[in-house]
C-alpha positions as CSV (number, residue, x, y, z in Angstrom):
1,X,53.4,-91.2,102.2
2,X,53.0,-94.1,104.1
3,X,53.6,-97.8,101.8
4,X,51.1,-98.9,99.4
5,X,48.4,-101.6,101.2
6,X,48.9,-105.2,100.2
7,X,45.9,-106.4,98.2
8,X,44.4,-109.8,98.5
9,X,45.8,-112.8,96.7
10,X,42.4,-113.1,94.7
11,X,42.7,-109.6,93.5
12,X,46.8,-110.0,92.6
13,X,45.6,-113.3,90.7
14,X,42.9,-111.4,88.5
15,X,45.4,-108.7,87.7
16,X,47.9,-111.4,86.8
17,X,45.2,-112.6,84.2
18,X,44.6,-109.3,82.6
19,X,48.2,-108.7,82.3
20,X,48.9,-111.9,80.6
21,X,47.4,-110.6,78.1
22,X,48.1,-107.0,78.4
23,X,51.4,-105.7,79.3
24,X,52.3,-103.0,81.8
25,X,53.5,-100.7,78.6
26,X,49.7,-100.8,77.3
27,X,48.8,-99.5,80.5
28,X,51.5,-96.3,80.5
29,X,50.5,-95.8,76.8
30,X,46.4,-95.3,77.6
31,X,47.2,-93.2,80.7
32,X,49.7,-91.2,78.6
33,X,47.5,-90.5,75.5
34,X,44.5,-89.9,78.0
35,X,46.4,-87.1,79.5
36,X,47.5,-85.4,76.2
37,X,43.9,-83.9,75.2
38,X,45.0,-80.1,74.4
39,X,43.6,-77.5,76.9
40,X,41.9,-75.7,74.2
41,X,39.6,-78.7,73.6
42,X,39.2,-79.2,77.0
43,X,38.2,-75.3,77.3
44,X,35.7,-75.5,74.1
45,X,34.0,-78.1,75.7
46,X,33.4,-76.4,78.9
47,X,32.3,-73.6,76.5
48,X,30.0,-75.5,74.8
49,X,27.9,-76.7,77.7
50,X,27.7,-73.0,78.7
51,X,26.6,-72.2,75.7
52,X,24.2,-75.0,75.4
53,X,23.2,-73.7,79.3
54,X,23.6,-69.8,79.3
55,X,21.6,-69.5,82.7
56,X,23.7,-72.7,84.3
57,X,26.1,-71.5,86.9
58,X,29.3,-73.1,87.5
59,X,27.5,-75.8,89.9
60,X,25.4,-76.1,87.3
61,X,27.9,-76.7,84.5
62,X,30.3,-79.3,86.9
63,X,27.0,-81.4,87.1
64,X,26.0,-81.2,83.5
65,X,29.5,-82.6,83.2
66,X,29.3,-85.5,85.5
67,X,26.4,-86.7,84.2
68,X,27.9,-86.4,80.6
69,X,30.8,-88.2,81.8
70,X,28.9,-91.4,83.6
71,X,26.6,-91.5,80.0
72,X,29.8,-91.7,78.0
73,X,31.5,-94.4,80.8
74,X,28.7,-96.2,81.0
75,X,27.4,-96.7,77.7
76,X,31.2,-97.9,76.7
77,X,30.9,-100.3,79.7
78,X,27.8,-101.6,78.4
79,X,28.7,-102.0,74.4
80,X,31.8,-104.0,75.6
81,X,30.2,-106.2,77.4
82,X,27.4,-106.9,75.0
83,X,30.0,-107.3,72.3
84,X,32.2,-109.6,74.5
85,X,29.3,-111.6,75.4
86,X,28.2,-112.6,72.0
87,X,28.8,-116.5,71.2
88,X,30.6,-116.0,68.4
89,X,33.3,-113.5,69.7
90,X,36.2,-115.4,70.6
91,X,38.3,-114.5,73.8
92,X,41.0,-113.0,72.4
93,X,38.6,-110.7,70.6
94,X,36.8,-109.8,73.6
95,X,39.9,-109.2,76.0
96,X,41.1,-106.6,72.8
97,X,37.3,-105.3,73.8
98,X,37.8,-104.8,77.0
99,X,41.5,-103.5,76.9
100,X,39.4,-100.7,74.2
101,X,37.0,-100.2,76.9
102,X,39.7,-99.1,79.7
103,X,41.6,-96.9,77.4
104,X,38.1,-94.8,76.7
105,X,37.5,-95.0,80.4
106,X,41.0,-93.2,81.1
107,X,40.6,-90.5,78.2
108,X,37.0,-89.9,79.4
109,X,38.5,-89.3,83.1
110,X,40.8,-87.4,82.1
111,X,38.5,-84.9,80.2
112,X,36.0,-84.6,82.9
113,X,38.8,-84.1,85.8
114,X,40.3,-81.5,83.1
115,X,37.2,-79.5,82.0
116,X,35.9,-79.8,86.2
117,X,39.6,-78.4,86.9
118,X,38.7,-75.7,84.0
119,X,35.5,-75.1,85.7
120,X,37.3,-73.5,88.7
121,X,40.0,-71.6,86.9
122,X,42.6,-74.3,87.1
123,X,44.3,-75.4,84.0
124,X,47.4,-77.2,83.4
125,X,49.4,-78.7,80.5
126,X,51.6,-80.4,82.8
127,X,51.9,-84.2,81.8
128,X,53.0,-85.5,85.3
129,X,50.6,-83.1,87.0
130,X,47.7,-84.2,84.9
131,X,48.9,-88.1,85.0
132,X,48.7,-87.7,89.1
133,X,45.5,-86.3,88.5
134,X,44.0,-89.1,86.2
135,X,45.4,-91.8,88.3
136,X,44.4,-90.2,92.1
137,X,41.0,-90.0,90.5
138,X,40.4,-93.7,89.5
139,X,42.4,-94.7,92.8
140,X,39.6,-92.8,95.1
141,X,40.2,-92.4,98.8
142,X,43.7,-94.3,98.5
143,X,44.9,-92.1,95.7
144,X,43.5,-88.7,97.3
145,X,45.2,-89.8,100.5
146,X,48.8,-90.1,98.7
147,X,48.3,-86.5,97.2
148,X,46.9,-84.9,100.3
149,X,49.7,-86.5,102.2
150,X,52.0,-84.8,99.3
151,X,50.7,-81.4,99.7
152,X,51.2,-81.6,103.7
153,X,47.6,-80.4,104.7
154,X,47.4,-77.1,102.8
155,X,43.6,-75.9,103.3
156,X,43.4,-75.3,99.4
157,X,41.9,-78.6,98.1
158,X,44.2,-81.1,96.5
159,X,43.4,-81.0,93.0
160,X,44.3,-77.1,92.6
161,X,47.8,-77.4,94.4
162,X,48.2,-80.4,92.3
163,X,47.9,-78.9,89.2
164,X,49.3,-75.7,89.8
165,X,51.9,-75.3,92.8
166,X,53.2,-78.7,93.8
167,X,57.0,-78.8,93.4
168,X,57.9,-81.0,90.4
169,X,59.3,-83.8,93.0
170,X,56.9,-84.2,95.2
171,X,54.5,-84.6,91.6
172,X,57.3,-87.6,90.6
173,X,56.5,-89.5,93.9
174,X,53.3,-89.2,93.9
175,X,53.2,-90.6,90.1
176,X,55.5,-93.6,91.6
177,X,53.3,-94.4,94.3
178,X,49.8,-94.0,92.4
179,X,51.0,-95.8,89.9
180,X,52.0,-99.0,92.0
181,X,49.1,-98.7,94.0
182,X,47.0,-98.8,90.6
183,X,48.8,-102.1,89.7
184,X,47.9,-103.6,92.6
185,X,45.2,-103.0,93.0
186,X,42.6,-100.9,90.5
187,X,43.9,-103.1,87.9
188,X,42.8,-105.8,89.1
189,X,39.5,-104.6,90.0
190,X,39.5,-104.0,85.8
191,X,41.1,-107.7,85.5
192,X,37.7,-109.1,87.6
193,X,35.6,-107.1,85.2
194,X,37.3,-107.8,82.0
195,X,36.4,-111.8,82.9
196,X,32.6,-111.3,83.8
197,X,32.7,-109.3,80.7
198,X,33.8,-112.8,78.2
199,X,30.9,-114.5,80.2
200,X,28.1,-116.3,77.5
201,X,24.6,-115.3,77.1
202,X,24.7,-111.4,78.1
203,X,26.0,-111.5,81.3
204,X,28.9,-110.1,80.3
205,X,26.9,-107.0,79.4
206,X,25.5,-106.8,82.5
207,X,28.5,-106.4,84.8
208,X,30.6,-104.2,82.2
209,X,27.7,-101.7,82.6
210,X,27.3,-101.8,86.1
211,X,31.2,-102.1,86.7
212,X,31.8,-98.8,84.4
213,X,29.3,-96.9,86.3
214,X,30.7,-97.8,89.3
215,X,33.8,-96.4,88.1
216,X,32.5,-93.6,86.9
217,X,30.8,-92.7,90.2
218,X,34.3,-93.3,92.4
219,X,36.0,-90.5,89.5
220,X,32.8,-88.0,89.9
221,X,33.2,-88.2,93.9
222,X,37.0,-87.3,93.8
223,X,36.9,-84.6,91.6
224,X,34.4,-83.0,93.8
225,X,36.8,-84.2,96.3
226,X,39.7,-82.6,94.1
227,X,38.8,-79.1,93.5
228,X,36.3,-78.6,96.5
229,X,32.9,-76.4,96.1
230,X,32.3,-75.2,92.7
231,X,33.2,-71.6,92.5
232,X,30.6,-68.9,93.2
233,X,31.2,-67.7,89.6
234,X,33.2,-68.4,86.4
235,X,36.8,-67.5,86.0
236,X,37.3,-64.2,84.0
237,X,38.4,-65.4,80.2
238,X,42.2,-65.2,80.4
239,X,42.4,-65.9,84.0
C-alpha cells in the first residue's frame, strides 16, 4: 500500500481541537465496542426485517437496511446538534455530546456493514477483520483502496475476502494504515463537525444532521462497494 496522503493544515488543526479534548484511547475504545456486537444479533436483525418483509429479496432487504441505517445516523446527528446548540449547554457538555454521537455513528456502521455482510452469506467474528471493515467503510474510496491494494486484485469483492480469507497479516497492516489514515484525516472531518455542532441558536443542529447523513451516505456506498451486487437469493440457514 502506497503512504497515507498528507491532509491539509486546516484539517490537522480541527482534529488537534477534538483531540484536546478526546484522547486517541476514546477513539480505540468506540471502534472496539462497535465491532463486538455478537453475530447472533446481527443475524436476528437481518431476520427480523425478513420477517417484517417476507416477499423482499435480498436487494430488497440490503436497501431496507440502508435506509434503516441513515434514519438511525441521522436522527443521532440531528439530536446532538440540537442539544449542543441550546444556550444553556456549556461546551464541555456539548463536546461529551458530540464524542456520544461518534461512538453511535461507529456501532450503527458496524451493524449495517455486519448484517449487509450477513445478507450475502458472509459472517465473521473476527475483531481485526471486522475493525478493517468498520474503519475502510467510514474512510471511503481511501480506505477501500488500502484493502483492495491488500487483497492484490482478487475479482471477488473486497469486503468478502476481507472477512473471510485474508491472511491475518496482511488484516494487521491494513488496521495500521486505516487507522492512521482515520486520524488524519476522518477525524478531523468529525473535529469540523463537532465545532459547528457548539454553534448558538440551532445551527449547531443543522450541520450535525446534514454532516451525519453525509456520513452515513459515504458508509452505504462502500458497503455496496464492499460486498458487490446483492446475491440472487438468500444464503441457506447454516451456510
Amino acid at each position: 500500500m502506497g503512504a497515507i496522503e498528507p491532509v491539509p493544515d486546516a484539517d490537522v488543526a480541527a482534529a488537534s481541537r477534538w483531540e484536546a479534548y478526546h484522547p486517541t484511547s476514546i477513539f480505540d475504545a468506540m471502534v472496539d465496542k462497535a465491532v463486538t456486537v455478537p453475530s447472533s444479533t446481527i443475524r436476528k436483525h437481518v431476520e427480523n426485517v425478513r420477517r417484517r418483509n417476507p416477499e423482499a429479496s435480498p436487494e430488497r432487504v440490503i436497501k431496507l437496511l440502508e435506509k434503516e441505517y441513515l434514519r438511525v445516523v441521522t436522527a443521532a446527528g440531528g439530536a446532538v446538534g440540537a442539544a449542543a446548540a441550546v444556550p444553556a449547554v456549556g461546551t464541555g457538555t456539548g463536546v461529551a455530546l458530540t464524542t456520544a454521537d461518534v461512538a453511535t455513528f461507529f456501532a450503527a456502521s458496524a451493524a449495517f456493514s455486519l448484517a449487509v455482510a450477513e445478507v450475502h452469506g458472509v459472517r465473521s467474528d473476527d475483531v481485526a477483520r471486522r475493525r478493517a471493515l468498520l474503519l475502510a467503510s467510514v474512510l471511503g474510496a481511501k480506505g477501500a483502496r488500502d484493502v483492495e491494494s491488500a487483497v492484490g486484485g482478487s475479482a471477488t469483492a473486497w469486503g468478502k475476502v476481507l472477512l473471510t480469507t485474508m491472511p491475518q497479516g496482511s488484516v494487521r497492516k491494513v488496521n495500521r494504515a486505516l487507522t492512521g489514515a482515520f486520524m488524519r484525516r476522518q477525524l478531523a472531518k468529525h473535529g469540523s463537525l463537532a465545532i459547528g455542532r457548539l454553534a448558538p441558536f440551532g445551527v449547531g443542529a443543522v450541520v450535525g444532521l446534514a454532516g451525519a447523513r453525509a456520513l452515513g451516505h459515504g458508509v452505504v456506498g462502500q458497503s455496496r462497494r464492499a460486498f458487490g451486487p446483492p446475491p440472487a437469493r438468500f444464503p441457506q440457514p447454516g451456510a
